[in-house]
Backbone as a ProteinNet text record, in pm:
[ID]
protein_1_A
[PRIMARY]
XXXXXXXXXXXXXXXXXXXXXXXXXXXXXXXXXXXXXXXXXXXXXXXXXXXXXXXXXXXXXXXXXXXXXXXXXXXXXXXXXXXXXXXXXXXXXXXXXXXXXXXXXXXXXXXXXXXXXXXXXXXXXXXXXXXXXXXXXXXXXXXXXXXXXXXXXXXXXXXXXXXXXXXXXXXXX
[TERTIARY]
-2011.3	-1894.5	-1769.6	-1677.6	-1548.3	-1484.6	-1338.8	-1241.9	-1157.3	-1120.4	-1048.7	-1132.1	-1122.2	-1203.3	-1181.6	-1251.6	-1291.6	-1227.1	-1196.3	-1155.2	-1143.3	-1017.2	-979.5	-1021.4	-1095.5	-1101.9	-997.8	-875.8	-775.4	-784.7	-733	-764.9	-580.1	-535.3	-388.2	-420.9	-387.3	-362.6	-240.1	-252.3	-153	-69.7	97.4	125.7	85.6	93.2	58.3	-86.5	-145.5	-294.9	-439.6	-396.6	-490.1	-447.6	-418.9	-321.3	-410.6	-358.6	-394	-421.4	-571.7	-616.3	-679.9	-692.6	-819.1	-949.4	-1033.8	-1157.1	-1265	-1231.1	-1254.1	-1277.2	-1135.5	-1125.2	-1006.7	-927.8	-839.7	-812.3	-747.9	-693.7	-584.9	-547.4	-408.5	-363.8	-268.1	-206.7	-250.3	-314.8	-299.7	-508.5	-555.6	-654.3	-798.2	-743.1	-854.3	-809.7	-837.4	-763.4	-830.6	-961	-1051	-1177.6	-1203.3	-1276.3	-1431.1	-1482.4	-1620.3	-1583.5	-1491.6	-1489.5	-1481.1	-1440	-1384.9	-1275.4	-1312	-1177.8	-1119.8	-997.7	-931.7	-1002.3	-1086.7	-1138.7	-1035.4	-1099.5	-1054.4	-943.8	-799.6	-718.7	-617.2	-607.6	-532.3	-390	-365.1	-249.2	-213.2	-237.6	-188.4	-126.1	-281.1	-239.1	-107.6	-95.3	44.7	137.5	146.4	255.9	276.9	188.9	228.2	253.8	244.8	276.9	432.9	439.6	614	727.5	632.6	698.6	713.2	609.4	626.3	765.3	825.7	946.1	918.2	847.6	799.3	621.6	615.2	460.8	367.9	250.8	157.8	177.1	139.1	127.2	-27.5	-44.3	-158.9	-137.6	-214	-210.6	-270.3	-246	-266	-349.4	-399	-491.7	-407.6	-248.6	-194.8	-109.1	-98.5	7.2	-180.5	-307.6	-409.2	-427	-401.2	-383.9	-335.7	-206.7	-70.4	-30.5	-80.9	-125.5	-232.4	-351.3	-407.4	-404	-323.5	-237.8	-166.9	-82.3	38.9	-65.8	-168.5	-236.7	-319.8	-331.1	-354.8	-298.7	-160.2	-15.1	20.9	16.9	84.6	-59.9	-179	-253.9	-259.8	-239.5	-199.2	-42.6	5.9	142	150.5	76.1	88.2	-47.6	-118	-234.4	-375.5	-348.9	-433.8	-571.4	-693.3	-778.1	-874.3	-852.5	-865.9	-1024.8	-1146.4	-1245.7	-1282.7	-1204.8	-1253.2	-1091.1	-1034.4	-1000.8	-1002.4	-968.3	-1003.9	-874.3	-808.1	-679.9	-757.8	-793.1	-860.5	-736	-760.1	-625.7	-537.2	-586	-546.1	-565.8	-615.4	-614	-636.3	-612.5	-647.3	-736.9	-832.8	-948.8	-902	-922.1	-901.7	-978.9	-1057.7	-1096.1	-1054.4	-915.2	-842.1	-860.6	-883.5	-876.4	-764.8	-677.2	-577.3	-534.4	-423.3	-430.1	-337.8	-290.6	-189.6	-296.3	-164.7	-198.6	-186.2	-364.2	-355.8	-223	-205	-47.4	37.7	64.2	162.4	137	-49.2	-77.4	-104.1	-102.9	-117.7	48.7	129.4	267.8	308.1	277.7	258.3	186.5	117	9.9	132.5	129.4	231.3	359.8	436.4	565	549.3	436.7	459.6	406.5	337.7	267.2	372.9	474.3	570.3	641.4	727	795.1	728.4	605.1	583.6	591.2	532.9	506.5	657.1	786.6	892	912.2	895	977	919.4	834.4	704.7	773.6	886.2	920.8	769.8	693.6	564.7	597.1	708.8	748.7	923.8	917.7	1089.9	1136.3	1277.6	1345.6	1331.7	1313.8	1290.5	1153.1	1045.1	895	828.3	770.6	716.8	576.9	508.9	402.8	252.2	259.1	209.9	212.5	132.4	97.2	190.9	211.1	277	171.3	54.3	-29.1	-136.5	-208.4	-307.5	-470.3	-584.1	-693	-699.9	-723.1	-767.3	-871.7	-1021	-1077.8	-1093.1	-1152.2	-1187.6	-1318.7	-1343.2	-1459	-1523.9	-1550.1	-1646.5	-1711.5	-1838.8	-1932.4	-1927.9	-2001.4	-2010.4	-2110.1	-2164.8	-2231.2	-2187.6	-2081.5	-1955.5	-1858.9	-1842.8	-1708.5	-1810.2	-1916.7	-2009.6	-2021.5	-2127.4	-2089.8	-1967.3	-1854.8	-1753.7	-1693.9	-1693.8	-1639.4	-1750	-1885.6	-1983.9	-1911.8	-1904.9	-1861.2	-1686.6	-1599.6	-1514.6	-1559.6	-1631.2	-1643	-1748.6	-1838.3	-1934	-1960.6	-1956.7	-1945.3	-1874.9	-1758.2	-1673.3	-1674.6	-1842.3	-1927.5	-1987.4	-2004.2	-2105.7	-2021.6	-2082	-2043.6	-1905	-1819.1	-1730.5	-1808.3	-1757.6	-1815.3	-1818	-1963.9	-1979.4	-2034.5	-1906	-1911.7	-2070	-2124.8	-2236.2	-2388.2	-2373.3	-2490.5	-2525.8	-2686.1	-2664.5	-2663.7	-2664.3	-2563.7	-2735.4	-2767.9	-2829.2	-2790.5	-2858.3	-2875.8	-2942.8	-2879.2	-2944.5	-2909	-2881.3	-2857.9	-3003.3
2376.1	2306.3	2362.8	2289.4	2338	2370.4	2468.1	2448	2383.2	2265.8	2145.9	2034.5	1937.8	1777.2	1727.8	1696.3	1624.8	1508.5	1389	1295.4	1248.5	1119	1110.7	953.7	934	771.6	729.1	671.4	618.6	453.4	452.3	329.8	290.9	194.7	135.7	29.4	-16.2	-109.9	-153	-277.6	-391.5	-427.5	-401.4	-414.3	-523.7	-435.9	-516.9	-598.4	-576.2	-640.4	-533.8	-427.5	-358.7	-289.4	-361.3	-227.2	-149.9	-67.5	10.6	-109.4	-85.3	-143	-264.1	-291.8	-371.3	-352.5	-467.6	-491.2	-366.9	-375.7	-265.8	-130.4	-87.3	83.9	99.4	208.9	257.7	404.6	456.8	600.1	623.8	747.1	790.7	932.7	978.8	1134.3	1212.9	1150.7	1240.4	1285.1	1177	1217.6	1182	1075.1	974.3	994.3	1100.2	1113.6	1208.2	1247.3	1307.1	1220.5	1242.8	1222	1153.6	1014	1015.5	1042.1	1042.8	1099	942.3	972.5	837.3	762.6	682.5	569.2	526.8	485.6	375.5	260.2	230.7	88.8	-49.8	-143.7	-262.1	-235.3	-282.7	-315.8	-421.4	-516.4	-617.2	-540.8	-473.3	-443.9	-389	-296.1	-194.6	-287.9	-383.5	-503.3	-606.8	-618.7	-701.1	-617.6	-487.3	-407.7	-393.9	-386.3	-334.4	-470.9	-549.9	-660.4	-715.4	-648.9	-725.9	-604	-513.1	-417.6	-464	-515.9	-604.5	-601.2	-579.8	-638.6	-745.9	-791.7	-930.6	-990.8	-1067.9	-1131.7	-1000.5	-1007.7	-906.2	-953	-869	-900.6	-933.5	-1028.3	-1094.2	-1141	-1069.1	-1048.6	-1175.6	-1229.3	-1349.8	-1303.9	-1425.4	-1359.4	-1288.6	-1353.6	-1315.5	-1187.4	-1138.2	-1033.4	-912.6	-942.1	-862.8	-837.4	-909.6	-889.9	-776.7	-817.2	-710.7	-559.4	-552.4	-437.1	-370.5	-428.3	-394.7	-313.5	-389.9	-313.1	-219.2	-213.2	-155.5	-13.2	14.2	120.8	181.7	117.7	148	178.2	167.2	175.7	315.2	366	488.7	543.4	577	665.3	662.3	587.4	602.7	705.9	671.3	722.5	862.4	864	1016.4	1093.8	1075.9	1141.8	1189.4	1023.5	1042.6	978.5	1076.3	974.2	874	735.1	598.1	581.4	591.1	572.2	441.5	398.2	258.4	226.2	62.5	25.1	-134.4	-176	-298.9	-347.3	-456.9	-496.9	-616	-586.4	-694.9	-773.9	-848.8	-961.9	-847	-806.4	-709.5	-526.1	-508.8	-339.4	-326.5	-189.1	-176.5	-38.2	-23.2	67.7	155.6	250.9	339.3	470.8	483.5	650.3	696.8	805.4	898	988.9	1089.8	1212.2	1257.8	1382	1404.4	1533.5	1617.2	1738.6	1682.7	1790.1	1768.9	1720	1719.9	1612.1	1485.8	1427.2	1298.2	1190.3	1242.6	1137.6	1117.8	1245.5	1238.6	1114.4	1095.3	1025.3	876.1	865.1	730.2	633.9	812.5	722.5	623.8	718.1	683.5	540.7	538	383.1	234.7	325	196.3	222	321.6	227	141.2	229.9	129.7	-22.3	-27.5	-172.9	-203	-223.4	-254.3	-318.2	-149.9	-234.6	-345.9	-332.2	-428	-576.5	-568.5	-735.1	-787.2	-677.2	-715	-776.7	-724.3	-771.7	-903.7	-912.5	-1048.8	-1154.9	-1124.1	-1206	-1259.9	-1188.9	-1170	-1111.2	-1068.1	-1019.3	-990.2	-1072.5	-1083.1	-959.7	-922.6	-837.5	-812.5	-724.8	-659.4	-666.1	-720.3	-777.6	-607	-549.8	-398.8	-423.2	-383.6	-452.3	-378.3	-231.2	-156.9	-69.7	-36.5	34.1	164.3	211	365.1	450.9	482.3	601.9	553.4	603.2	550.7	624.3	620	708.2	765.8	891.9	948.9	1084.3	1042.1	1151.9	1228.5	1342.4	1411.1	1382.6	1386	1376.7	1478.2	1558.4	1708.6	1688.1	1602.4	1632.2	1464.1	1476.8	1351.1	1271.3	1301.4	1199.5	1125.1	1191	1107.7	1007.2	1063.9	967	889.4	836.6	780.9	663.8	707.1	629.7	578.3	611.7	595.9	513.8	512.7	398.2	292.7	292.7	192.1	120.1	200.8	88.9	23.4	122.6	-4.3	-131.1	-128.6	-226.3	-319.7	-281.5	-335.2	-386.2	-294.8	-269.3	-327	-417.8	-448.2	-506.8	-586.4	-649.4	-568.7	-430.8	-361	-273.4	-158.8	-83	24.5	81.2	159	289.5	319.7	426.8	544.2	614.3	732.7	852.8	952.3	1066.5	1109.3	1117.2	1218.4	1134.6	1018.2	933.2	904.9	913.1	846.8	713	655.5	461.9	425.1	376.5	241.8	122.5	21.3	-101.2	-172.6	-290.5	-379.6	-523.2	-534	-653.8	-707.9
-64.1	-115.3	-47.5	3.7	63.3	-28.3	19.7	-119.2	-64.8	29.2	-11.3	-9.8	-43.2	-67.8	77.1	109.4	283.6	292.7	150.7	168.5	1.6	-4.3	-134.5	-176	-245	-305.3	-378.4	-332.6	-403.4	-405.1	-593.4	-629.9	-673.6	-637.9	-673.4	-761.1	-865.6	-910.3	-908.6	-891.6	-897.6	-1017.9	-1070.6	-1159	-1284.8	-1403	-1488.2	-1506.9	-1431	-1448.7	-1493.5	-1570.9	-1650.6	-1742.8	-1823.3	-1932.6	-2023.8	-2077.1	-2166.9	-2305.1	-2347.2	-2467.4	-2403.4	-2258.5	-2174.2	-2196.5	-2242.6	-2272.3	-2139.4	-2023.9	-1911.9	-1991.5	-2062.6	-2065	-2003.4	-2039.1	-1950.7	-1945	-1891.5	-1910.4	-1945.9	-2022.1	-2066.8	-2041.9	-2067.4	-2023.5	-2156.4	-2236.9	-2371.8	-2390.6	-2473.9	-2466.6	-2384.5	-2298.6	-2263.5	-2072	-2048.4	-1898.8	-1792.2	-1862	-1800	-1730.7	-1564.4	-1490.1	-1557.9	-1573.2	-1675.2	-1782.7	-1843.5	-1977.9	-2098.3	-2223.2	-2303.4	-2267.9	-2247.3	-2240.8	-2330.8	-2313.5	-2454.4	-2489	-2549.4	-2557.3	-2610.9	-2607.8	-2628.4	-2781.9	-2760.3	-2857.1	-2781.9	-2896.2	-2846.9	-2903	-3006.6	-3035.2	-2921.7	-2862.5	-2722.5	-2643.9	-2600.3	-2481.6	-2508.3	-2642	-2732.1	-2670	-2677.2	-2684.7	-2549.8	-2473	-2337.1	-2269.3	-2260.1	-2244.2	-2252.4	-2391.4	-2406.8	-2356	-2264.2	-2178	-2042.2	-2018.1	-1835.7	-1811.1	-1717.1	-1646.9	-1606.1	-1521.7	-1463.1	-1502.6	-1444.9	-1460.2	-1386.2	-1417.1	-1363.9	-1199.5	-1128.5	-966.8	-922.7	-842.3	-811.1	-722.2	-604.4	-421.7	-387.4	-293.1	-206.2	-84.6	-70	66.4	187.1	182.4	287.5	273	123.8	90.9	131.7	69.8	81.7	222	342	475.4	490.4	465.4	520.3	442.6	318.9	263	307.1	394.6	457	605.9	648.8	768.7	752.1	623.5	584	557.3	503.9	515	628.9	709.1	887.5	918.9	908.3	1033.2	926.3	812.1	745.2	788.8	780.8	834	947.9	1044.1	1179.1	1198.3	1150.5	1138.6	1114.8	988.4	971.8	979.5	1044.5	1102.5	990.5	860.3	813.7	891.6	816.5	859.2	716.5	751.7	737	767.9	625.9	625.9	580.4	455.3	423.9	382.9	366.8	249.4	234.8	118.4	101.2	-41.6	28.9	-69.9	-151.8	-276.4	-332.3	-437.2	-542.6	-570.6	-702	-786.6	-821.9	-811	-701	-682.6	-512.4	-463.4	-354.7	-351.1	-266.3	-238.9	-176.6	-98.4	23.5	30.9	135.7	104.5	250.8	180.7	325.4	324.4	442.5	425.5	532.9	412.4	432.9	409.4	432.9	396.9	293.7	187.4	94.5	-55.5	-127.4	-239.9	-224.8	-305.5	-298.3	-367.1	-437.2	-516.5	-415.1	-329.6	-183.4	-86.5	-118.5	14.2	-36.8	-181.8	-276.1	-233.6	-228.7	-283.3	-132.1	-15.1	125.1	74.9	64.2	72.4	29	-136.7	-192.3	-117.8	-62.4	-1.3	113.1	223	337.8	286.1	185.5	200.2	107.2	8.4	-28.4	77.8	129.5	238.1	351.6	420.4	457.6	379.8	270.7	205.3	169.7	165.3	125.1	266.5	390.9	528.8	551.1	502.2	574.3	457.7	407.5	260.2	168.7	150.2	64.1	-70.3	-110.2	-244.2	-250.2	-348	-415.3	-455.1	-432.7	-465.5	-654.1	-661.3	-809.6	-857.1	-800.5	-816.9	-762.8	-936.2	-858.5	-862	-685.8	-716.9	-748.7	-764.5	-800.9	-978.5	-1017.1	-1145.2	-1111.9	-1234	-1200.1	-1112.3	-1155.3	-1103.4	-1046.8	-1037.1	-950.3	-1006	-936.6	-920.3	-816.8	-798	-675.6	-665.9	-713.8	-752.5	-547.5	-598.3	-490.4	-437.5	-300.9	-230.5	-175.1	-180	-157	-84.4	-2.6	99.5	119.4	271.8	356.1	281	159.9	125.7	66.8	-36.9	-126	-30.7	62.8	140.1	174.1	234.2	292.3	140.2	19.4	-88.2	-142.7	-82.7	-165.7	-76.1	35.8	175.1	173.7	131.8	121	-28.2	-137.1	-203.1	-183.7	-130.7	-53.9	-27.3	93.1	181.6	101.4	45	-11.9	-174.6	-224.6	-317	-451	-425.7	-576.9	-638.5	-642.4	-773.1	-790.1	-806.7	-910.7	-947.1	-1023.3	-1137.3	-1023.8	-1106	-1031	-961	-885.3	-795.2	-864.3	-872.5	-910.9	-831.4	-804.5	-701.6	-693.1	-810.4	-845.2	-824.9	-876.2	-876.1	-758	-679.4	-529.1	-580.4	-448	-406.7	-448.7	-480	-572	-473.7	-418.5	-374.2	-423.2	-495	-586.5	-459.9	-332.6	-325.1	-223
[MASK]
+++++++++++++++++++++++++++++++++++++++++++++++++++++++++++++++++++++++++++++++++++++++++++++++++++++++++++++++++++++++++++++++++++++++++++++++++++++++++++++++++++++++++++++

């Protein structure tokens, strides 16, 4: 085992399209915020509440804004000398597994501005329209078998179950 992570699976969601008290599960800063652990389950009160918090409508990527967020994460790991194993801009979230030195939040926040600013220049998103969640996922990747499973389910992968570091990859297709 190294003592830094070889590479980071970061997951972005797209504003407003998973809130807290989602039939899914979600995570929180208080008790539900550990790796595999319990989730918040299904409450519509939460989803009521967080809802009449939106600033705008939830954000929901277009094939052509999922393009250019796509690039927009090529051109910042090109840029800054990450290296770019998988990613994939799906209609509400985006995939990525980078490996990078630093902290992953450093290299999340990198992701969402350049693809911001790109989709803003391409006029792909209106002034005040935020099109990302506050935080993100970004567990750690420890050995080439994880980045390997974890860039397979990028690319492959985002009709089945969420990616699990520990479990080997299962092929059901």
């Amino acid at each position: 085992m190294h003592s830094t992570p070889l590479a980071y699976l970061i997951t972005i969601r797209c504003y407003g399209t998973w809130l807290h008290g989602d039939p899914r599960g979600s995570m929180d800063r208080q008790e539900h915020h550990q790796y595999g652990g319990p989730k918040i389950g299904p409450n519509k009160k939460i989803i009521e509440a967080e809802e009449s918090e939106l600033k705008h409508p939830p954000f929901v990527m277009t094939d052509g804004q999922r393009a250019i967020v796509e690039r927009a994460i090529r051109e910042v790991c090109d840029h800054r000398g990450y290296q770019l194993f998988a990613v994939n801009a799906r209609t509400n979230h985006v995939h990525a597994v980078v490996a990078a030195g630093g902290r992953p939040e450093a290299v999340m926040n990198a992701l969402k501005a350049y693809a911001t600013r790109q989709l803003r220049q391409a006029g792909l998103l209106a002034t005040g329209v935020r099109p990302w969640s506050r935080h993100g996922s970004n567990p750690y990747l420890w050995t080439n078998e994880q980045v390997a499973r974890a860039s397979d389910y990028v690319l492959n992968g985002q009709d089945e179950k969420p990616f699990d570091r520990d479990a080997p990859r299962q092929h059901t297709r």
